[in-house]
N, C-alpha and C positions, 0 to 999 in steps of 0.2 A: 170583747171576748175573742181567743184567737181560735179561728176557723181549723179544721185535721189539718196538717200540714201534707202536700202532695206526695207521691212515691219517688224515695232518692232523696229528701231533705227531712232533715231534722229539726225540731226548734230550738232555739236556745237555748245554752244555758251556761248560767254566768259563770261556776266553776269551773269552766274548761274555757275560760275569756284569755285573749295572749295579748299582748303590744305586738303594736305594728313592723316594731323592731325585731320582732321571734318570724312574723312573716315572711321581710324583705330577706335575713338571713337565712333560712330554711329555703326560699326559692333560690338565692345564690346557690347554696349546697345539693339541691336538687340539681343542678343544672352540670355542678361539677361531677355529678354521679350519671350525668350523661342525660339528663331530662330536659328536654329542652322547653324552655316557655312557651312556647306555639300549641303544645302539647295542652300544657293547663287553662291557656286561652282559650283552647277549642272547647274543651270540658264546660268552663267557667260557662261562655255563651250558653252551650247546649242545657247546660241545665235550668236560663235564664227561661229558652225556648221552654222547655219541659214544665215549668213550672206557669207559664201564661198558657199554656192549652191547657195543664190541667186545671187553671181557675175561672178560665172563659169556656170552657167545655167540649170547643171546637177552635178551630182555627179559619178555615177558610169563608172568604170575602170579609174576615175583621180586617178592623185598620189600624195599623199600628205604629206609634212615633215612636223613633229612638233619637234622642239629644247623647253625642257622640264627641267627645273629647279629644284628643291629640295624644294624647299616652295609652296607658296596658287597658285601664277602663274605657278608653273610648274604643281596643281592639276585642272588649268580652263583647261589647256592644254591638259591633260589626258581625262579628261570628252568630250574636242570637239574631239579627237582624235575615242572615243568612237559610239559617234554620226553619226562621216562623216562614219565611218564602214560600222555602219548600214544603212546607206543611201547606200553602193556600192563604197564607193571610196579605196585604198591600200591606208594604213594610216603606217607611219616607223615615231616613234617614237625614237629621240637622245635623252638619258638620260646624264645633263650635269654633276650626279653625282651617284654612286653603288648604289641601292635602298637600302644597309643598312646606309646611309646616309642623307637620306632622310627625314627631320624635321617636316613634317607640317602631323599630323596625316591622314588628309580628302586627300592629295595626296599620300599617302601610301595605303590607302583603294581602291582607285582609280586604281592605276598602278594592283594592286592583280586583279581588275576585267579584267585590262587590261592582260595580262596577261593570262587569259581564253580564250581568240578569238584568234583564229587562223589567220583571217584576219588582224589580225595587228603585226606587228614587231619590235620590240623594242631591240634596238642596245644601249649596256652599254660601258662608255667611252672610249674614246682608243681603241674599239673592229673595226676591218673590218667596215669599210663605214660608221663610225662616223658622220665624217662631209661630207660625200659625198650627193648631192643633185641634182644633172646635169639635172636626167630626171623627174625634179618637176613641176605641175599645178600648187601647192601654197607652202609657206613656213611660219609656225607660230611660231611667237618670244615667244616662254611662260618661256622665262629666269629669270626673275628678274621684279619684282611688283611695288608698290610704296614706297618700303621700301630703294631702291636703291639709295646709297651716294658714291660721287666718284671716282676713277677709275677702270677700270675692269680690271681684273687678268684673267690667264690661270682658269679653262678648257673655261668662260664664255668667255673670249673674243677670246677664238679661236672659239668659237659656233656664235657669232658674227659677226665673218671676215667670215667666211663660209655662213653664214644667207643673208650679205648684197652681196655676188658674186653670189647670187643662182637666177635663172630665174623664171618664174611664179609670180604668185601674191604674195607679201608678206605682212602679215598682224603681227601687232605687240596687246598683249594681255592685256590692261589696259593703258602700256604705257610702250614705246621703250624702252628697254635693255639699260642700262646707261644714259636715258634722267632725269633728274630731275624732277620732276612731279610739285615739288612748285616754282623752279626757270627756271626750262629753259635751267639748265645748259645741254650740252651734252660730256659725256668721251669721251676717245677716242676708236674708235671701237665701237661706239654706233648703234646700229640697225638704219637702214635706212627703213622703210616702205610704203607701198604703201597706206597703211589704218590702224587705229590705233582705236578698238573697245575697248572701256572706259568704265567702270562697275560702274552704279548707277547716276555719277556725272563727268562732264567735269575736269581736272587739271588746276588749274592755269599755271602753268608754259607751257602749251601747244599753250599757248597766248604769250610766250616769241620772241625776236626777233630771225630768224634762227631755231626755234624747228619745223617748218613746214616740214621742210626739213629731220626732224626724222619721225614725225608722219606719214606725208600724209593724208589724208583724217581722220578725227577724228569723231567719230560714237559714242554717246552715246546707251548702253543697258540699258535696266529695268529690273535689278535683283532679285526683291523683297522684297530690303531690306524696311523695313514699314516707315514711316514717321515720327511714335513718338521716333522711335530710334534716330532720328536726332533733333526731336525737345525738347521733354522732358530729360534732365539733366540723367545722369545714371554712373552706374560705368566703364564704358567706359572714361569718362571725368575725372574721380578724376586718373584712371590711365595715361591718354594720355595728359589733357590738363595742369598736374600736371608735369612738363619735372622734370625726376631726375637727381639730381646731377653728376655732371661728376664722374670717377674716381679721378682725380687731383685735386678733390674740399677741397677749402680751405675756412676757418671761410666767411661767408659775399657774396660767391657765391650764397649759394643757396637763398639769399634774403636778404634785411634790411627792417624794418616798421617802422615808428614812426608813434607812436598814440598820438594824444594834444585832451585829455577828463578828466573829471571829474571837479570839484568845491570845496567850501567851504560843500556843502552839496549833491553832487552824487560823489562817493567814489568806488562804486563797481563797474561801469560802466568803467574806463578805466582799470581799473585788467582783466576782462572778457575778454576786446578786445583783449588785450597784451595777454592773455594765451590763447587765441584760434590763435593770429596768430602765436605762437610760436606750438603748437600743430597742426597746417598745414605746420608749413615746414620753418618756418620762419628760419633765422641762428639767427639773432639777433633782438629785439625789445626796440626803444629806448623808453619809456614813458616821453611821456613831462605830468607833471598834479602837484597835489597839493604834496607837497614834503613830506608829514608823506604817501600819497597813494606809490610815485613812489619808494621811498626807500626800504616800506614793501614790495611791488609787486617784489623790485629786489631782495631781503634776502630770497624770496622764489621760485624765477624761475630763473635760472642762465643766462638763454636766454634773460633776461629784462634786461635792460640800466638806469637808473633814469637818467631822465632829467628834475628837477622840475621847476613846476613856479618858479616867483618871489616872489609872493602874493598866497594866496587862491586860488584865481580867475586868468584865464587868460586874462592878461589885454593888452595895446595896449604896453606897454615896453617888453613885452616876445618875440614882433612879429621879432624881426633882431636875436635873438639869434636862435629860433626855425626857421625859414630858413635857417641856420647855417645847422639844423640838416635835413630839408628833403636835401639839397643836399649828405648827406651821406645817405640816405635812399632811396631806390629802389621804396617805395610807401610810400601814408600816408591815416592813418583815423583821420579825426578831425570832433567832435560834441560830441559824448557819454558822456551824463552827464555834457557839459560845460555850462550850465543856460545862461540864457538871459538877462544878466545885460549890461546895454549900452556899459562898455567899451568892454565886452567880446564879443558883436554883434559887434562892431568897429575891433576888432583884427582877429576874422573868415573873414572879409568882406577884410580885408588888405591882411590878409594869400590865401585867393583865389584867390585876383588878382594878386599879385606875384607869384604863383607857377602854373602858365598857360603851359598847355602841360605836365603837369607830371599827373603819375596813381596817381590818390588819391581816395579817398572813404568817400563822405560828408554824415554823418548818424547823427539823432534824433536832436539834435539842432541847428546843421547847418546844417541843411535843411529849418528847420525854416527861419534861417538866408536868406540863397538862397531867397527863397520864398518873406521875407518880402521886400528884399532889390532889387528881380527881375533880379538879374545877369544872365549873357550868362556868361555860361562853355566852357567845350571840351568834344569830345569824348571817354579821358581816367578818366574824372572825373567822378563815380558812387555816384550815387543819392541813396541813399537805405529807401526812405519812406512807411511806413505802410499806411493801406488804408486813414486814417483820415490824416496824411499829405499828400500826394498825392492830395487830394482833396484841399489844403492848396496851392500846388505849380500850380494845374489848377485852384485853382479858382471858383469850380465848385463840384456839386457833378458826381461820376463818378459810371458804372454800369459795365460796361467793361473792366478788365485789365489790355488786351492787347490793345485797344483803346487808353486807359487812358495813357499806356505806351509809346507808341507812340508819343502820342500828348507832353506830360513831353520832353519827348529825343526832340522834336524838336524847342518845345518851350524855353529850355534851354540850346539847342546845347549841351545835355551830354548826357550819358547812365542812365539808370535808373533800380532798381531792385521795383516792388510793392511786398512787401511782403504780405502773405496772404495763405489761404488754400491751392492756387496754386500759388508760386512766379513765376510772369513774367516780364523777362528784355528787353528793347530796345533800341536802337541806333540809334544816330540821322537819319543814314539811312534807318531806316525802316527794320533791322534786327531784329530779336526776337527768345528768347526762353524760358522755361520753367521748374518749378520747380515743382514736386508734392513729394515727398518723407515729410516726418513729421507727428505730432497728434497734436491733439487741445492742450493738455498739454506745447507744446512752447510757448502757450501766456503769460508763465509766466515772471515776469521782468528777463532780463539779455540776451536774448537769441539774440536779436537784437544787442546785441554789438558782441555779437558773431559771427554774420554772418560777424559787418563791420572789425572784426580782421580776418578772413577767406578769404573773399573777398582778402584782403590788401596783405597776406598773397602770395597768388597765383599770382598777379597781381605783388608782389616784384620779385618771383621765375622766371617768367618773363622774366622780365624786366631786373632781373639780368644777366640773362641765352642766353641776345641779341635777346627773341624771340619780336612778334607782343603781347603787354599784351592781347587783344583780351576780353577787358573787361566785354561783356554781356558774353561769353563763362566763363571767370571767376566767374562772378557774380552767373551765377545758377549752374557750380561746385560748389562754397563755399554752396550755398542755397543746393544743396544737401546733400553737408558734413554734414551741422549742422542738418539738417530735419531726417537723415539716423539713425546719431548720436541721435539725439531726443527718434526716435522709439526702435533702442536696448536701450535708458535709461529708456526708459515709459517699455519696457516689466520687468526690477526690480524694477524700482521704484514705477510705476503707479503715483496717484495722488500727491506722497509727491517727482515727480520728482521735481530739480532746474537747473539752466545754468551751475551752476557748475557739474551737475551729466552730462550732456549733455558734457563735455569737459572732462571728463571721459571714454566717450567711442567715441572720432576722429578717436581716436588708427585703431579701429574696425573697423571704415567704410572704411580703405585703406586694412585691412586683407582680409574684407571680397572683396571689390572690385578685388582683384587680382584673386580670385577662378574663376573669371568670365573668364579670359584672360585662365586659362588651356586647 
């Protein structure tokens, strides 16, 4: 039975559980909004602090071990280590690796401070009483974060097997030493805890069957990280929700697309798509479209596949061949530039209801389609209407975005992106989030096919890669790419920006994203 939980934490709970992937992105985007990690370290420890006075009742002459890690978990460790000091407790600190070893900069700064007080002791691997802890009031796991895949090796799982025979309270630092945070899984030698103090947001995998039994009491802290970090799109996303390719990656891992756009008479509209999702990451893109477009598109991007119509126009005879090709494709866009001629509204209306359950990405004519025809989607299907469709698939004029967004996703059981000054995506469940990065200058033609080759893109990488596509998190990645990309093109080009000069600089928005991660 779980004890009051102290002042400043909360206890679990499973519906507001995130992957470990919403974390790692969110502190990138924090950081880009000027917050720095030192910040949330300091927090993280102090509430470690906060929460062992208030379950031991006092602090001073306890004695307290902290096993102490080489990354972010081993610097929350160092900071509560710092804390309980100063409250009166003998704080012995086990380093599970030499301090020149030691990777994550803000726990290097840490240990230095640590290191000046006399009141605490800090015992380096293999030294005299490493793992020794007999006469401990508490013991904290700050070995290993949510980065943790696996099984554990020496020195950690000896800090481990020592951790779980130690007496006193044991409390584990985000989450258990070899427990999986997004499945559940547990190593062997995985920390056993009495309590399990989780920084920012509850773990899925802590809801798993048997992780109770790692965790023990699971305690949300409020570390500061801001809200728009998590909510508005940022370079946290285009690094984290963007998985790169393995080592062992061969042609077709990191993703397939086929795009089916263009006509007798919109021509640029499926090139665009096709070289923006080959410029996010795509491996290969097949272009289904009018056969003088998908030829030229292939003679000049090696990444593009021609897959031509039959005719001009995509008619209802293309539809058994191009299902051919989304089962070779990881995702699909279809609409950019396909006009609305009877037979070509027949063949999008065919092509949806067949490929039910796959990512795909319905933009600018088939959406139309959607709308006239009032289909129920899925939740991997993205809708990507500007405001004036939008209003098209409600029905209605709309004032609100995220309202409008909402209402779209549930009225049509899909995702949805409104593009707009601020693009906002939703799911049918009432998830959302947001895009602000871009200039007015993107209203120019092209740049909407851009987003639904981007989108497609991310949502192939995916897909291919066995992840969850996670398509609104896709959706306002891509929407940042192309908005990010937009602004370093407006700053050379200004008014005589085009989509093309925008797909010009992708490049740039993943260069400059990584400076963030340093």
């Amino acid at each position: 039975m779980e004890t009051t939980p102290c002042p400043g934490l909360r206890p679990a709970d499973p519906r507001k559980a995130v992957t470990t992937e919403h974390i790692r992105a969110s502190e990138i985007n924090g950081v880009s909004l000027g917050l720095p990690l030192t910040l949330l370290m300091e927090n993280a420890g102090r509430s470690i602090a906060d929460f062992i006075e208030c379950r031991l009742g006092h602090l001073k002459g306890r004695t307290i071990h902290i096993f102490a890690g080489k990354g972010g978990n081993g610097g929350d460790g160092l900071v509560a280590a710092r804390h309980l000091s100063l409250r009166g407790a003998n704080v012995v600190v086990h380093l599970s690796h030499v301090p020149e070893q030691i990777v994550h900069s803000d726990t290097r700064l840490n240990l230095e401070v640590l290191k000046s007080m006399e009141r605490v002791k800090i015992i380096r691997p293999h030294n005299k009483g490493w793992l020794e802890v007999s006469e401990a009031d508490a013991v904290i796991d700050a070995l290993l974060g949510i980065g943790v895949k696996g099984e554990l090796r020496p020195p950690i799982s000896l800090m481990t097997e020592a951790y779980n025979e130690a007496p006193g309270l044991r409390i584990s630092i985000d989450t258990p030493t070899g427990l999986d945070p997004d499945t559940g899984y547990a190593a062997s030698n995985s920390a056993r805890s009495d309590a399990t103090i989780t920084m920012g947001h509850e773990k899925q995998g802590f809801f798993a069957e048997n992780a109770s039994f790692y965790t023990g009491e699971v305690y949300v802290a409020e570390i500061g990280l801001m809200k728009e970090a998590e909510y508005y799109a940022g370079p946290g996303d285009v690094l984290i929700r963007i998985p790169r390719r393995p080592r062992n990656a061969h042609k077709g891992m990191g993703g397939r697309v086929l795009i089916v756009a263009g006509s007798k008479y919109f021509v640029g509209a499926p090139v665009l798509s096709a070289y923006s999702a080959a410029r996010t990451g795509a491996d290969l893109v097949f272009l289904s479209s009018p056969s003088r477009v998908a030829y030229t598109a292939a003679s000049e991007c090696s990444t593009v596949v021609p897959r031509p119509f039959k005719a001009e126009n995509l008619g209802y005879q293309d539809v058994e061949e191009i299902l051919g090709y989304v089962e070779k494709a990881h995702a699909t866009v279809i609409g950019p530039g396909l006009g609305l001629d009877e037979d070509t509204i027949i063949a999008v209306e065919s092509l949806l209801e067949r490929m039910h359950g796959k990512p795909i990405v319905i933009d600018a004519d088939a959406v139309k389609v959607v709308a006239k025809r009032g289909l129920k989607l899925w939740k991997e299907a993205v809708l990507t209407p500007h405001r004036g469709e939008a209003e098209l698939l409600l029905g209605e004029k709309i004032n609100d975005a995220e309202s409008a967004a909402k209402r779209i996703a549930e009225k049509y059981n899909a995702t949805v992106i409104i593009k707009g000054p601020i693009d906002v995506a939703c799911d049918p469940e009432g998830y959302c989030r947001a895009n602000k990065s871009g200039v007015p200058a993107l209203a120019v033609g092209g740049t909407g096919d851009l987003l639904a080759g981007s989108i497609a893109a991310i949502l192939a990488r995916r897909t291919a890669l066995n992840k969850d596509p996670s398509p609104v998190d896709s959706a306002v990645t891509a929407a940042y790419i192309i908005g990010k990309a937009g602004e370093l093109a407006y700053g050379d080009k200004r008014e005589s920006m085009t989509a093309y000069d925008v797909l010009d600089y992708i490049h740039k928005v993943f260069i400059e994203a990584e400076l963030h991660s340093e």
